[in-house]
N, C-alpha and C positions, 0 to 999 in steps of 0.2 A: 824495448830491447829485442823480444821475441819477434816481432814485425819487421823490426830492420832487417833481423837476419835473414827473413825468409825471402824477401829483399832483395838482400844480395846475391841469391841462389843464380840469379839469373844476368849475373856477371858474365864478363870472358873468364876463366880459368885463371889466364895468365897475369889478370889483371888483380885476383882478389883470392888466389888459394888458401894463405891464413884464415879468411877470413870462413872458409867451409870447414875449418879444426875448432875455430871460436863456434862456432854454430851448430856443430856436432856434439862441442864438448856441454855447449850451454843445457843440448836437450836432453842431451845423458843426464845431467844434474839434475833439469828438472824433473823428468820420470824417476828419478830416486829419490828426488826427494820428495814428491807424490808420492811414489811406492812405498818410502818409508812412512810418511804419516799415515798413511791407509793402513799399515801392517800396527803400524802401533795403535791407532783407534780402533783396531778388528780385534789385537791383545785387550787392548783397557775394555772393550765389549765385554771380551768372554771373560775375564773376571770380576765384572758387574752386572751387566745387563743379560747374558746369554744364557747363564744357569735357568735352565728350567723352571716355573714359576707357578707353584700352586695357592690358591687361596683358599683360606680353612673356613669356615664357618660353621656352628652349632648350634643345632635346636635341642636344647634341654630341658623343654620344660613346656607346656601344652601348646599346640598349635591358635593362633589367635592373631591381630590385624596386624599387632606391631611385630610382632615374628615373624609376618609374612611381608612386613616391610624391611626388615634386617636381613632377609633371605633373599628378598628381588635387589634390594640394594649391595646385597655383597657383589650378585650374579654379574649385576651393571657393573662393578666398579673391574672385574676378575676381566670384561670383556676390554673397559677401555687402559686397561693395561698389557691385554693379549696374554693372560695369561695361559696354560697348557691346559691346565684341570680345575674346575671349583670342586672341594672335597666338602659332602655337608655331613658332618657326624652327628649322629642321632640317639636319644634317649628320650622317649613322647607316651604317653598312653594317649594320646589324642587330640582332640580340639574342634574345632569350630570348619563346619563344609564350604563356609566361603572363602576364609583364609587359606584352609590346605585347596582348594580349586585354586587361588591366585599364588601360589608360589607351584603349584603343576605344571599350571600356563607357562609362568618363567622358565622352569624348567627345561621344558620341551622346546623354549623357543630362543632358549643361551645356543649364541655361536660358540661357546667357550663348552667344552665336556664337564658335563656334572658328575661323580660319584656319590651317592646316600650310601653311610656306612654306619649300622648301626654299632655302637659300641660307647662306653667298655662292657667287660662282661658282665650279667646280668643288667644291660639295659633290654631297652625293649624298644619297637614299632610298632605300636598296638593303632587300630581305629585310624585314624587320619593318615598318623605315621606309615602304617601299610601303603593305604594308597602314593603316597609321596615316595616309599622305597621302590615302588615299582616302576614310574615314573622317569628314572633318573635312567642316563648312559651305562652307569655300571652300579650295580646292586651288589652291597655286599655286608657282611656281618659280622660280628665275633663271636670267639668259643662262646658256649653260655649267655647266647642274648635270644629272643624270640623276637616276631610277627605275629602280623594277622589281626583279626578277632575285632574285624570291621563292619561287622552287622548295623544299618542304621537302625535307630529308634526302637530299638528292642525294652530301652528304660531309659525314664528320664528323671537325674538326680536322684540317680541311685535305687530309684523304684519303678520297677517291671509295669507295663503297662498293658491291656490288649486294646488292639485298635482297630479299627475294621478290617478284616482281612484286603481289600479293593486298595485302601489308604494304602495298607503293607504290600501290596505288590506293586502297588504303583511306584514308591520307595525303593523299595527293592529292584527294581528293573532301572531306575534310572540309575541307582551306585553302579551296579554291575554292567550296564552299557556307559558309563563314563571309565571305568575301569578297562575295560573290554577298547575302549578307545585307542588306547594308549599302550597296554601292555602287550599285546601281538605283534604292531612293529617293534615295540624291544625287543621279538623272537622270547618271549616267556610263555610261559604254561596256562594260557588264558583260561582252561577250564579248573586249574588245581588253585588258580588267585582269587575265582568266582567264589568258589568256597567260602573264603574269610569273608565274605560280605552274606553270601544266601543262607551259609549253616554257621557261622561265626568262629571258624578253624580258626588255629593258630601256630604257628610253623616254628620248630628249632633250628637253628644255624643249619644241623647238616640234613632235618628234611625241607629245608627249604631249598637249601643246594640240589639236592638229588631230586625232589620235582621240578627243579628248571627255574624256581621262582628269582635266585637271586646269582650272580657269576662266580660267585668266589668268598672264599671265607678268611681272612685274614685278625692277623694277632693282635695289631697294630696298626696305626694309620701307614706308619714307615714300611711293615713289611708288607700292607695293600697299595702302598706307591712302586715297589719293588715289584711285585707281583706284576702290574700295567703297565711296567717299562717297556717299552718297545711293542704291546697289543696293538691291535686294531681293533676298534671299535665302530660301529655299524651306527648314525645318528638317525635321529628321527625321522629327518628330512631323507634318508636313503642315500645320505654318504659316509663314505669312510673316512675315516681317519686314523692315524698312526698314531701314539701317545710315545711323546719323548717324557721322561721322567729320570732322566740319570741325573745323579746327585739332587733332586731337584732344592729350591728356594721356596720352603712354606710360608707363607704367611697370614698370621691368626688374624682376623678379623673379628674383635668383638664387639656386644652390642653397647653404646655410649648409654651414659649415667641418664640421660633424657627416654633411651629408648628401656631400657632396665628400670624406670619408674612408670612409663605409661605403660608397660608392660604387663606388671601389678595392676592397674591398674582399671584396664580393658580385660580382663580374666570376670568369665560371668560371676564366682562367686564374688569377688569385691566390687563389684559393680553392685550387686546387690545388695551388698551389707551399707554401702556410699548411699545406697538409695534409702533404707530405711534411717543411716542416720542421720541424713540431710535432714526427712519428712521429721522424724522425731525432735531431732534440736531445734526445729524453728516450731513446730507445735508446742513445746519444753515455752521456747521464748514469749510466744503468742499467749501462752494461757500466763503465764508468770511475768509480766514482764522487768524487764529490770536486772535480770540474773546474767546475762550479756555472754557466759563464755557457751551456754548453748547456743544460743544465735549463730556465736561467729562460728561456732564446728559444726554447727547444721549446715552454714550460708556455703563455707570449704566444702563440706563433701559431698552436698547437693550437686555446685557448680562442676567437681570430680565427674561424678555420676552423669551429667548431662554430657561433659567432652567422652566420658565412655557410648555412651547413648548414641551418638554422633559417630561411633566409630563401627558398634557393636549392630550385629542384625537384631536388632530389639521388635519385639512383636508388641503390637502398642494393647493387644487384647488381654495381656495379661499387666500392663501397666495401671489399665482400666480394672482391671480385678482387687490390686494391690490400692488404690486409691476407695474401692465398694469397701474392700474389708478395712480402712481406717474407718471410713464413715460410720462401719457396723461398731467400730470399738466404742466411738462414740456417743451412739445411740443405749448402748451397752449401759454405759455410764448413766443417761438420764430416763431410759424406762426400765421397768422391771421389767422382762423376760427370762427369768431364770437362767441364764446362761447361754441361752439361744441364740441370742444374736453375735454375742463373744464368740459365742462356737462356729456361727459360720462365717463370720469374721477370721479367724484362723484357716477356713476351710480353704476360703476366698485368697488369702496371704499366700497358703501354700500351693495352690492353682498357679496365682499369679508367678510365684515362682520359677515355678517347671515350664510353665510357658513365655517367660518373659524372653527365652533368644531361641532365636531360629537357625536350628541346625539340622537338618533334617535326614544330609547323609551320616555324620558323624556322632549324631542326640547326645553332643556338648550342651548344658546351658548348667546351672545352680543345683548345685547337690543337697541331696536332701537334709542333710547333719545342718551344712548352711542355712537353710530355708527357713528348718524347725527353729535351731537355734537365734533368728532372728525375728521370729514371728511371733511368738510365745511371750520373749519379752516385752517385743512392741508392744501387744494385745494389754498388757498387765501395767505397764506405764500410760499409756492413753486412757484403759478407763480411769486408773486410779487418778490420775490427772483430772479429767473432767469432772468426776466427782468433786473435786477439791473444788474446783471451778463452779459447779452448780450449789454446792453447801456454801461457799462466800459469797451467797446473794443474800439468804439471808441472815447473813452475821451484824452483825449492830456497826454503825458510821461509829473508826476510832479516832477519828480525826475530823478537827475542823466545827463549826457547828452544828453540824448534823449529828455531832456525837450526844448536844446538850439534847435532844429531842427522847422527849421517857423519865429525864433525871426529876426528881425529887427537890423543890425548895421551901423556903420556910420565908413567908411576910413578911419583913420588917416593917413597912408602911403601908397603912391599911390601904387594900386597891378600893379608890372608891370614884364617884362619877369623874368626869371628865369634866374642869372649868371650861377648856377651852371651847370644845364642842356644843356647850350649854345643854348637853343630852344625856342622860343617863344609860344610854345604849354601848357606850365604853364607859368601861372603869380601868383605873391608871394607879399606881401605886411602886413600890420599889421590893423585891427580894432578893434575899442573898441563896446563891448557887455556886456552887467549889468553890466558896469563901470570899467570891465576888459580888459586887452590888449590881441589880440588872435594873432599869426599869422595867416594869412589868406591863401587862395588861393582859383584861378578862372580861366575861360577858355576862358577870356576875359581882356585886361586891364580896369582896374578901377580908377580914376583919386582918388585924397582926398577930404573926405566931401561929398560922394556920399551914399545914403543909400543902403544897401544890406541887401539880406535877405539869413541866412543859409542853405545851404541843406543836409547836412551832418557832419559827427563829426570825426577825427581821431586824438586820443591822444589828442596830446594840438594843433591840425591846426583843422580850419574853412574851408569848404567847400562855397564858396558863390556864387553869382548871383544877378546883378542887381534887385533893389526891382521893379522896373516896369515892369523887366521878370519874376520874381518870382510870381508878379499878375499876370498877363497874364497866 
């Protein structure tokens, strides 16, 4: 229809002028009625799609792999939505230096504006959490929350260590130049951030504001989205950008029942408790066997422990420790060394411990309340185990015919030669044993009514011997 008209344009005048009113009229309609659907698809926008759109995400609880997969995974999902801002609120004492270095990464490298906001009050950024608040597009805090106090490997599981000074600066130089990385193009206080790593400061909401370390301090998330409406913010990469934030559209993002059990999971202390009760329930089953429900929660928590292992920076030297001191439990059990070996068996346990994850900006790994409390017990069930173990060797056969070997019978038929053999070198006869009749035989004649004691068993014959040589 559109086509004819255009068509016609090129009529005489005289021959077709209706026809330039149909064809005027046709394209008025259609541009309005283009212009109307566009106006109404641009309405049904803005009261769906156009609201500002933030995505929330929270780190609540220590920095570790699958955290730092809920954290890269929100960032991705915030980008292919186009969202405005990812907000990540925060409440951490720490975690693990690989995990907070792969959600830094992300960080830095989201097209989408990140916020780290720690809060509510009395939360905290401590150790990893620092690093990660500094990190972000806009740093900010609540009343009554801290930073900081990101010293690596000052202690590990909760006990103070000294290490070679060379070890500790080398340590040290590499946090505070990954740090120093990052924080200067955010425009912050490169040398007041250094602190929490070299002397292990720790900053309140408003000195952390007033040294430069973080942008703004707000109440709520609401009134830190209110505060950024309309900023400019300065990105990594050395552009700006404007933050729309009016009315915005949050949306919480939390971590799924899969990601909230590997969770637990992958955290070095239950890694480690997985690990001794794997080794102990199936050692439980090996020495007993039979009893089946250690097996099956040993085989569970072993297999636990290995997908943690798998995920976890596990240092294999002190897996190697943790496997010396079972061995020592063991030996515990079958020589005497007064204690000796028990005890450095435990030494060995809790060695293994403190060294079994490698964290070396953040000295995340197995605390020591965990350590002790799982090494003590171990130590006390293995030997006593083995012991049980080496005392049923020589306990008497309660079963079977091995059991009649030692017992005590009484002749009823005199054992005497042997017809068939025509040789008196066996003697053959019949006794009764636990009220049974056995044939017998001996390398001696035995009159009847004499007691004998068994020395052996074949099929249904009695091996015997006079009971006063059998003392003897």
């Amino acid at each position: 229809m559109l086509g004819a008209d255009f068509r016609s344009v090129s009529r005489p005048a005289s021959a077709g002028a209706p026809q330039y009113v149909v064809c005027a009229l046709t394209l008025i309609l259609l541009l309005f009625g283009v212009s109307a659907r566009q106006a109404k698809a641009q309405a049904s926008a803005a009261n769906s799609g156009t609201r500002p759109r933030v995505i929330e995400l929270r780190i609540g609880d220590e920095v570790e792999p699958i955290m730092a997969e809920y954290i890269d995974g929100g960032i991705a999902e915030a980008a292919r939505q186009h969202a405005n801002l990812v907000l990540i609120t925060m409440d951490t004492p720490g975690g693990l230096g690989t995990s907070m270095e792969d959600m830094i990464q992300h960080i830095l490298a989201s097209p989408v504006p990140v916020a780290v906001y720690v809060s509510p009050t009395g939360a905290r950024g401590a150790s990893a959490g620092f690093f990660i608040l500094m990190s972000a597009d806009v740093a900010a805090m609540a009343p009554g929350t801290h930073a900081g106090a990101a010293s690596p490997l000052l202690e590990i599981g909760g006990v103070p260590l000294n290490v070679d000074q060379t070890l500790k600066n080398k340590i040290l130089n590499d946090a505070t130049a990954f740090l120093r990385s990052y924080v200067g193009k955010r425009g912050r206080n490169v040398q007041v951030a250094e602190t929490a790593v070299t002397e292990g400061k720790a900053f309140t909401d408003t000195e952390a504001l007033n040294d430069k370390l973080i942008d703004l301090v707000a109440n709520s998330p609401e009134d830190l989205l209110a505060k950024l409406n309309g900023q400019s913010i300065k990105r990594f990469d050395g552009s700006t950008t404007q933050l729309n934030l009016d009315h915005p559209q949050i949306v919480g993002m939390e971590m799924s029942a899969r990601e909230r059990f590997l969770a637990r999971i992958v955290q070095p202390d239950v890694f480690f408790i997985l690990l001794i009760a794997g080794a102990l329930g199936l050692y439980i089953e090996f020495t007993h066997p039979g009893m089946i429900a250690p097996g099956v929660i040993g085989a569970i928590a072993l297999v636990l422990a290995l997908f943690a292992m798998h995920i976890l920076p596990v240092n294999f030297a002190g897996l190697l420790l943790i496997v010396v001191a079972l061995g020592l439990f063991i030996l515990e059990a079958k020589y005497t060394s007064h204690g000796v070996l028990a005890a450095g068996g435990i030494i060995a346990m809790l060695l293994g411990a403190f060294m079994l994850i490698r964290s070396p900006i953040t000295g995340a790994g197995v605390s020591f309340g965990v350590a002790l409390g799982m090494t003590v017990p171990c130590a006390l069930v293995t030997i006593f185990l083995m012991r049980l173990v080496l005392r049923s060797r020589s306990w008497k056969q309660s079963t079977g015919t091995e059991q009649l070997l030692g017992e005590q019978a009484e002749v009823t038929e005199a054992i005497g030669p042997a017809e068939a053999q025509g040789s008196p070198s066996t003697f053959q006869g019949m006794v009764r044993l636990h009220g049974e009749l056995w044939r017998a035989v001996a390398t001696v004649a035995i009159p009847a009514g004499t007691q004998v004691r068994v020395v052996n068993v074949t099929g249904l014959t009695v091996h015997v011997t006079p009971a006063e040589s059998g003392a003897r």
